[in-house]
C-alpha positions in Angstrom: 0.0 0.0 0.0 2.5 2.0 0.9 4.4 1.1 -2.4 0.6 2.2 -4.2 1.0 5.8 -2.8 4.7 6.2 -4.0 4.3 4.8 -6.9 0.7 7.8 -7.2 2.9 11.1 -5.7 5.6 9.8 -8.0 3.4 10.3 -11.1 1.7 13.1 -9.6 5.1 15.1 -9.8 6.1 13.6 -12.9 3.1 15.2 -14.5 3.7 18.3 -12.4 7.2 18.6 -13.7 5.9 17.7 -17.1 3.3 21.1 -17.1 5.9 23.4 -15.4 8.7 22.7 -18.5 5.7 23.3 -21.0 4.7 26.1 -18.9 8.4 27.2 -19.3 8.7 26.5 -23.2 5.7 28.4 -23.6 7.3 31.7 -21.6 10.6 31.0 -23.5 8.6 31.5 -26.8 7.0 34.5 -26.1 10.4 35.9 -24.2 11.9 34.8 -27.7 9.6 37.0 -29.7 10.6 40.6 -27.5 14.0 39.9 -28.9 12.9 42.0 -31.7 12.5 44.8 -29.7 16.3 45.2 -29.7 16.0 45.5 -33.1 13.4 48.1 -33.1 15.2 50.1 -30.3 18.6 50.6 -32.7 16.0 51.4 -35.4 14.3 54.1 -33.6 18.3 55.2 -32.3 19.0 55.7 -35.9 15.8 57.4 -36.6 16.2 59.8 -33.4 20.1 60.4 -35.2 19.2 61.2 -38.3 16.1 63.5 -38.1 18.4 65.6 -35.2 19.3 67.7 -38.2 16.0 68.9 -38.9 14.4 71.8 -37.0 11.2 71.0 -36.7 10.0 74.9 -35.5 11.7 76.1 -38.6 10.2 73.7 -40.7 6.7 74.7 -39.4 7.7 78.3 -39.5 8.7 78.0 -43.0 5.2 76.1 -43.9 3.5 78.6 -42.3 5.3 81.6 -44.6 4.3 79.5 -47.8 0.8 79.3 -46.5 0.7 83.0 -46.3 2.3 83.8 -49.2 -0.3 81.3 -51.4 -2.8 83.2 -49.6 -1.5 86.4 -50.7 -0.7 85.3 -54.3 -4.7 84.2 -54.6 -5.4 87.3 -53.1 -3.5 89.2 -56.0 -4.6 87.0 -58.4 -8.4 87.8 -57.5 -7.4 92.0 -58.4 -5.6 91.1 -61.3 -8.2 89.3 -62.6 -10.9 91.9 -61.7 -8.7 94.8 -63.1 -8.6 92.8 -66.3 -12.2 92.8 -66.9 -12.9 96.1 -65.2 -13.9 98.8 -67.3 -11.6 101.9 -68.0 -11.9 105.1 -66.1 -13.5 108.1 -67.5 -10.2 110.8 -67.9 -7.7 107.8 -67.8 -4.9 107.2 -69.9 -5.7 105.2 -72.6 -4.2 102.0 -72.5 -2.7 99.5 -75.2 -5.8 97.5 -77.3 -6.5 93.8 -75.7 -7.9 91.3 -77.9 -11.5 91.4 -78.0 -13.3 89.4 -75.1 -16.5 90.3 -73.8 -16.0 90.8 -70.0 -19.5 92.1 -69.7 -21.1 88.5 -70.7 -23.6 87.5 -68.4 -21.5 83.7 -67.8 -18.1 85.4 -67.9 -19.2 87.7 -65.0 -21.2 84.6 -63.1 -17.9 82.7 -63.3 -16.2 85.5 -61.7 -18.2 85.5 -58.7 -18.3 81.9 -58.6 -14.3 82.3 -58.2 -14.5 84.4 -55.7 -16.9 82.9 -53.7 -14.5 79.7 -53.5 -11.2 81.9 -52.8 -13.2 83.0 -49.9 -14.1 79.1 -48.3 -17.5 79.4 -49.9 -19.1 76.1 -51.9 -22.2 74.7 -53.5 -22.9 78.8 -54.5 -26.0 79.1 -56.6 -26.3 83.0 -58.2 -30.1 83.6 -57.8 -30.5 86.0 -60.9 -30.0 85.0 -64.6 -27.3 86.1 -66.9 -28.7 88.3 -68.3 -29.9 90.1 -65.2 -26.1 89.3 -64.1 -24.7 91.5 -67.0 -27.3 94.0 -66.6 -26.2 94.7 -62.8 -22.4 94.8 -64.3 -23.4 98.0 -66.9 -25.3 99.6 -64.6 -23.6 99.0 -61.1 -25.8 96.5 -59.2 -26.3 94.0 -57.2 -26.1 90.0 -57.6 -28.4 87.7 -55.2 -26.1 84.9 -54.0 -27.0 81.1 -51.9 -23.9 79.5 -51.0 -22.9 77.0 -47.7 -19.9 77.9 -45.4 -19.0 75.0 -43.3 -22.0 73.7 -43.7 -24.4 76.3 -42.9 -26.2 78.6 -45.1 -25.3 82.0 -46.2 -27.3 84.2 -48.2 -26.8 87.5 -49.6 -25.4 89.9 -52.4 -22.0 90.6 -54.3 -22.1 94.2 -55.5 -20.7 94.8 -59.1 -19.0 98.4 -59.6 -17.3 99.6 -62.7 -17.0 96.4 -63.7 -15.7 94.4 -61.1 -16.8 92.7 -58.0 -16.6 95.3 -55.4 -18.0 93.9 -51.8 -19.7 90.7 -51.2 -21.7 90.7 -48.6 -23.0 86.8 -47.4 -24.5 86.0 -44.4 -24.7 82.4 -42.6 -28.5 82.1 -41.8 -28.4 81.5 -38.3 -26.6 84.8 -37.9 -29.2 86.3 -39.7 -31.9 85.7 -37.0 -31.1 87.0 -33.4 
């Protein structure tokens, strides 16, 4: 009997030691797989090395002078483009002939506010009044009805046409229209 309980504890930590060295295998694997994180650690060393050369405040500072400058360059654009369909000035100095194009078309000046409208963040802009009534207001100073979304709200309201070129828009988002 005594021999019967032996014999029992004997396989009992047989089979003990049998799940601790799987148990241990199994840590050794996954210990084995972190070895890659040496690798990753002299990869991110050489990483950290080689972008110390760049200044990363003078890199934004120079993305941020670019950013201005575009925003100037449309800006000028926009006049340039207005001065080149505006009308000449009464007393003014005449200026060389430009090939004939008919900046007082009811579409050319519609496209014009439509450019506009997007160089200022507007989109889905819908000019209420035909072009013909478009290049009416153009000869005779007026006013163009606008509907256009802003960051996702609605703005309504006019783009006044002067001598021939767009000279104030004036659009306001619908929920600042109502107090």
């Amino acid at each position: 009997m005594l021999e019967t309980i032996h014999l029992c504890l004997l396989i009992a930590i047989t089979g003990l030691l049998w799940a601790i060295v799987n148990r241990q295998r199994t840590f050794e694997d996954r210990l084995g797989r972190l070895d890659r994180l040496d690798d990753i650690r002299n990869h991110v060393a050489r990483l950290v090395e080689s972008s110390g050369d760049l200044d990363l405040r003078r890199l934004e500072h120079v993305l941020i002078d670019i950013r201005d400058g575009h925003k100037r360059l449309d800006a000028r654009l926009l006049v340039l483009a207005e001065s080149a369909h505006a009308k000449p000035m009464p007393g003014a100095e005449s200026q060389p002939e430009r090939p004939p194009r008919n900046p007082s078309s009811g579409p050319a000046v519609a496209e014009r506010i439509h450019n506009r409208l997007i160089a200022m963040g507007y989109e889905r802009i819908q000019l209420l009044n035909t072009h013909e009534e478009i290049a009416q207001s153009l000869a005779s100073d007026g006013e163009v009805s606008v509907e256009a979304r802003r960051e996702g709200a609605l703005c309504k309201g006019r783009v006044t046409l002067r001598d021939g070129t767009i000279a104030e828009v004036d659009l306001k988002s619908s929920h600042a229209m109502f107090p």
